[in-house]
N, C-alpha and C positions, 0 to 999 in steps of 0.2 A: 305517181309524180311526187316529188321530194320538194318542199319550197327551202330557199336559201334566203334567210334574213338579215346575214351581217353580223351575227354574234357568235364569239368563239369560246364555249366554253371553257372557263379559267378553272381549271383543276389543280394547280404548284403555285406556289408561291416564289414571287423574286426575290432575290438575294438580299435585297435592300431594303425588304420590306419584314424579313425575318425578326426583328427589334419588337417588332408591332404582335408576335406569335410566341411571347414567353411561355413556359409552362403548358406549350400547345404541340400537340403531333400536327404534322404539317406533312404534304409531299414538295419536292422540288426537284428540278431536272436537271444536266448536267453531262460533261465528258470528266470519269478519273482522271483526273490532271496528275497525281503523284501516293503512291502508295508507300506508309514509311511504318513499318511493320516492328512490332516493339513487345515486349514481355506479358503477353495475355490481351494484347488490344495492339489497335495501330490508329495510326493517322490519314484519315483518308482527304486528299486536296481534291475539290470538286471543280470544276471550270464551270461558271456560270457566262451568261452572255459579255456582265462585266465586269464581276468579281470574281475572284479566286475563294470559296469557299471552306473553312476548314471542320472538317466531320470527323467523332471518332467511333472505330468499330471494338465494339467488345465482348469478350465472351459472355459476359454476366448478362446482355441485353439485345445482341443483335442475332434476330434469328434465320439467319444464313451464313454460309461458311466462307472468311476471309478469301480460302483461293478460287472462289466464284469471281472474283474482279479480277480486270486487267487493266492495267493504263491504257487510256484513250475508247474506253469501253463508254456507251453512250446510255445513261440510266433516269430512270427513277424514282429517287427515294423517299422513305417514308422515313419521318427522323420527330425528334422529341428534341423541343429549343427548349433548353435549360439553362437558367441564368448565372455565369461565372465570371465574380469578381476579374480571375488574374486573366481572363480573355481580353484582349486587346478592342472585341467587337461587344463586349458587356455579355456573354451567352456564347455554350456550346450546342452544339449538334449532336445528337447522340443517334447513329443510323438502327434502326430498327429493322428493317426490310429492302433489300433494293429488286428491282424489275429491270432488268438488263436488255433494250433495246436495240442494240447493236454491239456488235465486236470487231476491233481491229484485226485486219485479215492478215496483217503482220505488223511487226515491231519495228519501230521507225529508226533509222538509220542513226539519225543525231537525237542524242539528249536534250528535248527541248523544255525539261518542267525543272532545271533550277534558273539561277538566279538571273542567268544570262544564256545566251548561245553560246558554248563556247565550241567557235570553229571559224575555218576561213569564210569569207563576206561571199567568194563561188559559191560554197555551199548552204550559206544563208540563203540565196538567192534560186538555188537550185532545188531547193528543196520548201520552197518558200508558202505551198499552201501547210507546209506543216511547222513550219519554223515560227510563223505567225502568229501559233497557236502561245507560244512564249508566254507570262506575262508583260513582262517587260518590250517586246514587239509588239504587243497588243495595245501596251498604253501609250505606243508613239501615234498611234491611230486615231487613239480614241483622244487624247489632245490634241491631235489634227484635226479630228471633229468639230472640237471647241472653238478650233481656231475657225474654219470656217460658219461656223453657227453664230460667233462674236461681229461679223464680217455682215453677215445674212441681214441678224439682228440693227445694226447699226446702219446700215445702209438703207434698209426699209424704215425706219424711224427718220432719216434721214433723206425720204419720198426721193429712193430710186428705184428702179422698176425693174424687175429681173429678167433678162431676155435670154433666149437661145437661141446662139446664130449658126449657120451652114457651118461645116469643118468639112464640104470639098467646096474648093474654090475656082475662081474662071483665073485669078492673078493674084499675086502673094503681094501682102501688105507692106513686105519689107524689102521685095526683091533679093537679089545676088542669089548667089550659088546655092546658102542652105535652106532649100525649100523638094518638100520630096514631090516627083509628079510622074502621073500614073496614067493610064489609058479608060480613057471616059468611054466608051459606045465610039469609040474610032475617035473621039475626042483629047485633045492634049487637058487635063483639070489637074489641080493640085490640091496640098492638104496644108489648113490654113495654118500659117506661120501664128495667129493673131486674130483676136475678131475686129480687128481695128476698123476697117472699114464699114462694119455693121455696127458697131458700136457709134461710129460718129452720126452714119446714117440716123441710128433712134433717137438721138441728141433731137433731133429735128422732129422726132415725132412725141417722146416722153420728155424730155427735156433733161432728166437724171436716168439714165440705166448699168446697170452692172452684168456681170456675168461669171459662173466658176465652172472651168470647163477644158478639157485638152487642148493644147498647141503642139505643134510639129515643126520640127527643125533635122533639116540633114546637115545637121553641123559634125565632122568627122575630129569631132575630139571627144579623145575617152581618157579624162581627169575625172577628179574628185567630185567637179563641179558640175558637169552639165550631162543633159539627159536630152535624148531626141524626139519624148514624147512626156512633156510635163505637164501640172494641171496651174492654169494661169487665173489669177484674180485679177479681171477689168473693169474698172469703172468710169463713166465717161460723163461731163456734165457740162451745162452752157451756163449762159450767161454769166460765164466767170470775169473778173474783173481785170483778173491776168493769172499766171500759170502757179504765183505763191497761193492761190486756192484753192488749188489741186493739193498743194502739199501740206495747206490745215486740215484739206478733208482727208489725208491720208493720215496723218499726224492723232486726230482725232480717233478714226478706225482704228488704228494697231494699242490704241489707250483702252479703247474700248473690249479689243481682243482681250489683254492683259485680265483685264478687270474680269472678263468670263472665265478667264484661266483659274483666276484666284479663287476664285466662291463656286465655280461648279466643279471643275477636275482635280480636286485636293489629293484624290489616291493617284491618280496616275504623277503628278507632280511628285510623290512622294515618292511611287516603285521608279520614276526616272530620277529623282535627284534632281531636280527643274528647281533653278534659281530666277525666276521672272525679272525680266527689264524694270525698270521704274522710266515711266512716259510722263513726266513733265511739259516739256517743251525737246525741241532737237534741233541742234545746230545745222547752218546751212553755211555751206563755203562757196566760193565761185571755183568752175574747173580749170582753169590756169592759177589762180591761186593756191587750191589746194595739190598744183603739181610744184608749184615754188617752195612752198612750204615744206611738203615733202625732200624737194631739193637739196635744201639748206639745212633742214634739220639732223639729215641722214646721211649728207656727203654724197648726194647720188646723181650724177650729171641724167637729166630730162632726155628721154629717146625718143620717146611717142605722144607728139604736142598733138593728139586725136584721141587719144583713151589713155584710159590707166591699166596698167599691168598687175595684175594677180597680185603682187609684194606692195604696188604700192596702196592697192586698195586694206591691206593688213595695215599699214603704216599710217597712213591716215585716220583710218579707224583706232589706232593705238594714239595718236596723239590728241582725237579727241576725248577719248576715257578717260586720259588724262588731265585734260585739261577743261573739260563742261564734265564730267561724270556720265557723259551718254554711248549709250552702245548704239547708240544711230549718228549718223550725220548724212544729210543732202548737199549732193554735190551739184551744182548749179552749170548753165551756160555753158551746154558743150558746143562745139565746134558742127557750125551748120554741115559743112563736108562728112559727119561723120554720122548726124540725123538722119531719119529717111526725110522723104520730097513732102510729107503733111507737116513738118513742124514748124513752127511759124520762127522766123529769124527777130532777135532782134531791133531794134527800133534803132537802141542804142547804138548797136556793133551788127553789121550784117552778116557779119562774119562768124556768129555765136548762134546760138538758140534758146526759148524762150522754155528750155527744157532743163531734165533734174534726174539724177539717178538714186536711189537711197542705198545707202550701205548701213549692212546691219554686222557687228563683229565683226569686219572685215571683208564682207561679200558682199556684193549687187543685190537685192534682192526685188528691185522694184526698178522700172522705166518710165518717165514721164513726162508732161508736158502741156502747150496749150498747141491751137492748129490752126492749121490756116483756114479761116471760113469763109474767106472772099472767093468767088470764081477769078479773077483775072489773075487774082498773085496766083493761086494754087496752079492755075495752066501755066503761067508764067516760068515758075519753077522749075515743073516738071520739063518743060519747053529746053531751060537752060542748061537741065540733065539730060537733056537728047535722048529725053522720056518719049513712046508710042505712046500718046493721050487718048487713041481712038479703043485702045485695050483697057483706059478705066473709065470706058463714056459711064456708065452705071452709077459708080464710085463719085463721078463729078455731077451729077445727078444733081446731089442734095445742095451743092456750091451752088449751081446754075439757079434754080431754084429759090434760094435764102438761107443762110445759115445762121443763127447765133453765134457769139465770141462762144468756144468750149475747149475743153481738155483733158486727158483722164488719163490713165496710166495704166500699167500691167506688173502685178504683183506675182514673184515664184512660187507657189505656196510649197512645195516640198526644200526650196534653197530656205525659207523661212524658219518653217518649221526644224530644220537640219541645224540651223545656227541657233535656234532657241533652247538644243538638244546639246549644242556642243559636240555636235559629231564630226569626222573628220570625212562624211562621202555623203552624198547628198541622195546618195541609193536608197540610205537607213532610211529614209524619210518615202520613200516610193513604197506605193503595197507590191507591184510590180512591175521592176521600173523597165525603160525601155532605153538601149542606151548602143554603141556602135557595134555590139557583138551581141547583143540579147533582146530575143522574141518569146520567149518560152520562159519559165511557165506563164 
């Protein structure tokens, strides 16, 4: 009998810790990321878990033979950290021995060890557990990471409480058309648009809870923007005073993201070219307003007194960069007809909602809002939408019961992450995304 303790013997040393091993023979593991072969020596690129390692091989010192490697070969080396001035990392690698643990059983289709992918986004995506391997696709991840570890961080400092809710559902949070549904045990269920419902539910129970977690939408549009299986930041909180305190606690979070961006992901920030927001404060406009404005500034007679269209979300985003310096602005007081049946209307204007979208560069990136917590208004509502109420007896539960005033919102993290990138498809941002023509890989 073998006993198992829980300790993994450490025999390599991480990439990051290499500084700490001058003057030291060390092992370290790794995939050859790039072989660049040169007058009596070469350069060999190591792929570590999250740096790119640079080693050299030399006649003078390494005792095994150059064409023993292949790219994407999976090793162990034995190296000598030697301290150089003109190294960018203060120390080279000098390979002594490698242990060659696996071998690519063929050579990968696309080039994926310089600077970039260079190829169509198909076959980015097609080829995508190898494309990943990039650096520069690697470190959209790994500051997607940050992003949400800034989010994790900030919101437990901030006593909310992390939950995970069902993702198959008895009735979709948002109703209409794009909602996908499938065959339960003879059962009609669906897959949850939102943890909206479970979320407001815990209000009642934790009082703050969040959640980072997939949403599902059969939305049959294949743009730039949207995706049928995306990962959503929600967070949900009571006793708010009204629905602008959703939007300090969001306001707050994304300063706080920033701020993890800046002091933990320096390299990835540098192999992407990331120019960080600066989060001061963020303007907020009302949503007739910010279509007047639009209006008038652009020459553009108003179509859709219910939402904003794709140009005009760029244009009001452009007028604010202009005019506060911020690449956020919230847009306030959409049109009740255009909320779902929990947002709480107006006091003011029955006709508006007590809700907010945020645009970041020009895109949606967040939903939000305060709710209705009363049982009468909320059956009320749903009553006046010639809503079936006895399909969310569950749902009205927590109304019936006692609610707190609350409200929370639902962040994109990949439309986020995509506009902090400056990209032009919100795919780049997906490890693998799900979208009207794509299940695979």
């Amino acid at each position: 009998m073998k006993n198992i303790v829980g300790m993994i013997e450490k025999t390599t040393v991480e990439a990051g810790d290499l500084a700490n091993h001058l003057n030291e023979e060390i092992k370290i593991h790794g995939s050859i990321y790039k072989i660049r072969k040169m007058s009596g020596f070469a350069f060999i690129l190591l792929r570590t878990k999250r740096n790119v390692v640079q080693c050299i091989y030399s006649n003078e010192y390494s005792m095994f033979e150059l064409e023993e490697l292949t790219e994407e070969s999976c090793v162990i080396a034995t190296a000598q950290v030697i301290p150089e001035e003109r190294s960018k990392a203060g120390f080279e690698l000098r390979l002594l021995q490698v242990e060659i643990l696996s071998k690519p059983h063929q050579q990968s289709p696309i080039v994926i060890n310089n600077k970039r992918v260079d190829t169509s986004l198909e076959n980015l995506l097609n080829f995508r557990p190898v494309t990943l391997r990039n650096e520069k696709e690697r470190a959209i991840f790994l500051l997607q990471e940050g992003i949400t570890l800034g989010i994790r961080e900030f919101l437990k400092k901030e006593n909310f409480t992390e939950i995970h809710s069902p993702k198959i559902v008895h009735a979709g949070a948002e109703g209409g058309a794009n909602i996908f549904r499938f065959d339960y045990f003879g059962k009609e269920a669906y897959l949850a648009q939102s943890p909206q419902f479970y979320k407001q539910m815990m209000v009642g129970v934790y009082e703050r809870v969040f959640e980072i977690a997939p949403v599902f939408r059969a939305e049959k549009h294949d743009t730039s923007r949207h995706l049928n299986e995306y990962t959503s930041v929600d967070f949900e909180m009571g006793y708010i005073k009204n629905f602008e305190d959703i939007m300090e606690m969001e306001t707050a979070m994304l300063r706080h993201v920033i701020e993890v961006l800046e002091s933990d992901y320096e390299e990835e920030r540098r192999i992407l070219n990331v120019k960080l927001p600066y989060i001061k404060e963020i303007p907020s406009i009302k949503f007739l307003e910010a279509k007047e404005l639009i209006s008038v500034k652009f020459n553009r007679p108003i179509v859709d007194f219910d939402d904003f269209e794709p140009e005009e979300e760029k244009l009001l985003s452009q007028i604010m960069k202009e005019e506060t310096g911020s690449d956020f602005v919230f847009v306030t007081h959409y049109p009740s007809r255009k909320r779902p049946f929990y947002a709480m209307d107006s006091i003011e204007n029955k006709e508006e909602t007590e809700s907010f979208d945020l645009l970041f560069k020009g895109l949606e990136i967040t939903t939000g809002g305060q709710r209705i917590h009363n049982y009468e208004q909320q059956l009320n509502k749903m009553k006046k939408r010639e809503m079936n109420t006895e399909s969310f007896e569950s749902y009205l539960m927590m109304h019936k019961y006692g609610m707190p005033p609350h409200g929370g919102l639902g962040l994109g993290l990949e439309r986020f992450t995509s506009r902090l990138l400056d990209q032009d498809n919100v795919r780049l941002s997906s490890l693998f995304p799900r979208d009207l023509n794509r299940v695979t890989p």
